[in-house]
C-alpha positions in Angstrom: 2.2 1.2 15.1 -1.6 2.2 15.5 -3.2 6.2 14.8 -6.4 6.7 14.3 -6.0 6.8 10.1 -3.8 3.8 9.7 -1.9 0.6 11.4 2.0 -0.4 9.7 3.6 -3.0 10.8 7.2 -3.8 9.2 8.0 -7.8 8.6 12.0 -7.4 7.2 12.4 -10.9 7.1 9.2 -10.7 4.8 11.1 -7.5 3.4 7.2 -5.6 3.5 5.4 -2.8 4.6 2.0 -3.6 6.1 -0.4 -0.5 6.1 -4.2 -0.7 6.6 -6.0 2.8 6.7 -9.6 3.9 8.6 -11.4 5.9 8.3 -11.3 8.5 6.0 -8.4 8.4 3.1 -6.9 11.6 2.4 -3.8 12.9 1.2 -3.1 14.1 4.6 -3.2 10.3 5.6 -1.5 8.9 3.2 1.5 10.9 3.0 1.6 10.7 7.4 1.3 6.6 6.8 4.5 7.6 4.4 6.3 9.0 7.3 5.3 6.5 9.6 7.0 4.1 7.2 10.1 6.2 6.8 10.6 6.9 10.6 9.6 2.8 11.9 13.0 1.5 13.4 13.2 -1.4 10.7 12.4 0.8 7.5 14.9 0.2 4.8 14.8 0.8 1.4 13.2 -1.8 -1.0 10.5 -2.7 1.1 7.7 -4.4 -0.8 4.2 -2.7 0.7 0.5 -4.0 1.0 -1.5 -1.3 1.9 -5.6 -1.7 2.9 -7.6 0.3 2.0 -10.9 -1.3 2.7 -13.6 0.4 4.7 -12.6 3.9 3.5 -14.1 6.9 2.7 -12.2 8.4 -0.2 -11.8 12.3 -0.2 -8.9 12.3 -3.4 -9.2 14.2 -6.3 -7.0 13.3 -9.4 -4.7 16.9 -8.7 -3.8 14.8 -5.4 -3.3 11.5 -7.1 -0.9 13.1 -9.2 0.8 14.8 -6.5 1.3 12.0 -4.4 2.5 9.8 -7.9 5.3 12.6 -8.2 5.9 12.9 -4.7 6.7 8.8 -4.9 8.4 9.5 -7.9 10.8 11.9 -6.6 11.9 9.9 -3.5 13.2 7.1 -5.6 16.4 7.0 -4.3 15.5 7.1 -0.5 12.4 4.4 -1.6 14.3 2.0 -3.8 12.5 -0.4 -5.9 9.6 -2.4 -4.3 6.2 -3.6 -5.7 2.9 -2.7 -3.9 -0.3 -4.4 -3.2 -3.3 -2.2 -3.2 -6.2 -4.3 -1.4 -9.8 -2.5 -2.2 -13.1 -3.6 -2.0 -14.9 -1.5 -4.0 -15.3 -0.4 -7.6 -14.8 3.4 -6.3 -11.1 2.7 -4.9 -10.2 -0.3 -8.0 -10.7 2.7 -9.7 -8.9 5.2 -7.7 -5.7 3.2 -8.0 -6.1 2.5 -11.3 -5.9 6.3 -11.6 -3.2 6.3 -9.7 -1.3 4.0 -11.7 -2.0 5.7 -14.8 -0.5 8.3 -13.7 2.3 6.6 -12.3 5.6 7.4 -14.3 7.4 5.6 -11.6 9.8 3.2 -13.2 11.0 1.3 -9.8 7.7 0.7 -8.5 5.3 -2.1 -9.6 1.7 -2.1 -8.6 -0.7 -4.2 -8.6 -4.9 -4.2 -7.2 -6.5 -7.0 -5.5 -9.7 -7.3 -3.9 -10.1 -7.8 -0.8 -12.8 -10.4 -0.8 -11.5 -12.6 -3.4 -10.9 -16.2 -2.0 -7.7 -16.2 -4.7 -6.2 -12.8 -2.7 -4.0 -14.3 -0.1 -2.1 -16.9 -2.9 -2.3 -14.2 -5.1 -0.3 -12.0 -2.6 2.1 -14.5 -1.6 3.3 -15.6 -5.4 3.5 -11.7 -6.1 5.2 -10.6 -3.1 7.6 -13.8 -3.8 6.7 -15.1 -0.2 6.0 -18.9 1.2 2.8 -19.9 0.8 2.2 -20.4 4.4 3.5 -17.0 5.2 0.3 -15.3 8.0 0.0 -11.4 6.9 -1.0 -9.1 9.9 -4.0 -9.8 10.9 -5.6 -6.2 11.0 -5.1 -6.8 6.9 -8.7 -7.8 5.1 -7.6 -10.9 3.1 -10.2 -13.2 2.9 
C-alpha cells in the first residue's frame, strides 16, 4: 500500500511490517502509517517492523515523541511484542529515535537504529530480525 507519506508492505512469512515514509514526518503520518498497519488484510499481532525514515523532513517535537511512545505503549495488547528497525540517515533522526527510545517505557517492544548507508545494514537486519541471510527486503526500503 502506497499514500503520498508512506509505503507498507506486510511479509507474514517474514512475520514484518515494512514502512518507508516521504516526505515530511509528522505525527499525523506516523500515527496514519499505524492505521494502515492495523487495517492491511495480513496484520497480526507480533509483527516485527522496519520502518525508513530516510529522506524526511522532521516536524516532531519531544511533547509528540512522548505521545506517540504512550500511544505504542497503551496498545500493547492489540500490538504484541515485536522488535523494530529504525533506518535513518542522518544525525538529526539517529537522534530523534534515540529520543524516542528514551522515552520509551515500552517493555514488549525492542528497538534498535541503523543507518541506512552502512554497508553492514542489510546483515545487520537480517541477524536482528532473526531472518535468512538471503532474505530480499522491499525494495522501496534504503539498505545499501
Amino acid at each position: 500500500m502506497k499514500n503520498s507519506h508512506f509505503e507498507i508492505s506486510i511479509d507474514p512469512d517474514a512475520n514484518c511490517v515494512f514502512a518507508r515514509h516521504f516526505g515530511l514526518l509528522d505525527m499525523d503520518s506516523i500515527l496514519a502509517r499505524g492505521n494502515a498497519v492495523r487495517a492491511h488484510k495480513d496484520f497480526r499481532k507480533n509483527l516485527n517492523r522496519v520502518v525508513d525514515t530516510t529522506n524526511c523532513e522532521l516536524d516532531l517535537c519531544s511533547d509528540e515523541i512522548r505521545r506517540i511512545a504512550d500511544k505504542i505503549a497503551k496498545q500493547g495488547d492489540i500490538r504484541g511484542c515485536y522488535k523494530e528497525a529504525l533506518l535513518v540517515d542522518s544525525l538529526l533522526s539517529h537522534g530523534l529515535a534515540r529520543v524516542f527510545d528514551s522515552l520509551s517505557t515500552i517493555p514488549h517492544v525492542k528497538y534498535e537504529i541503523f543507518s541506512s548507508a552502512d554497508a553492514s545494514t542489510k546483515r545487520n537486519l537480517n541477524e536482528w530480525l532473526d531472518l535468512p541471510a538471503d532474505y530480499e527486503f522491499p525494495e522501496f526500503l534504503s539498505i545499501v
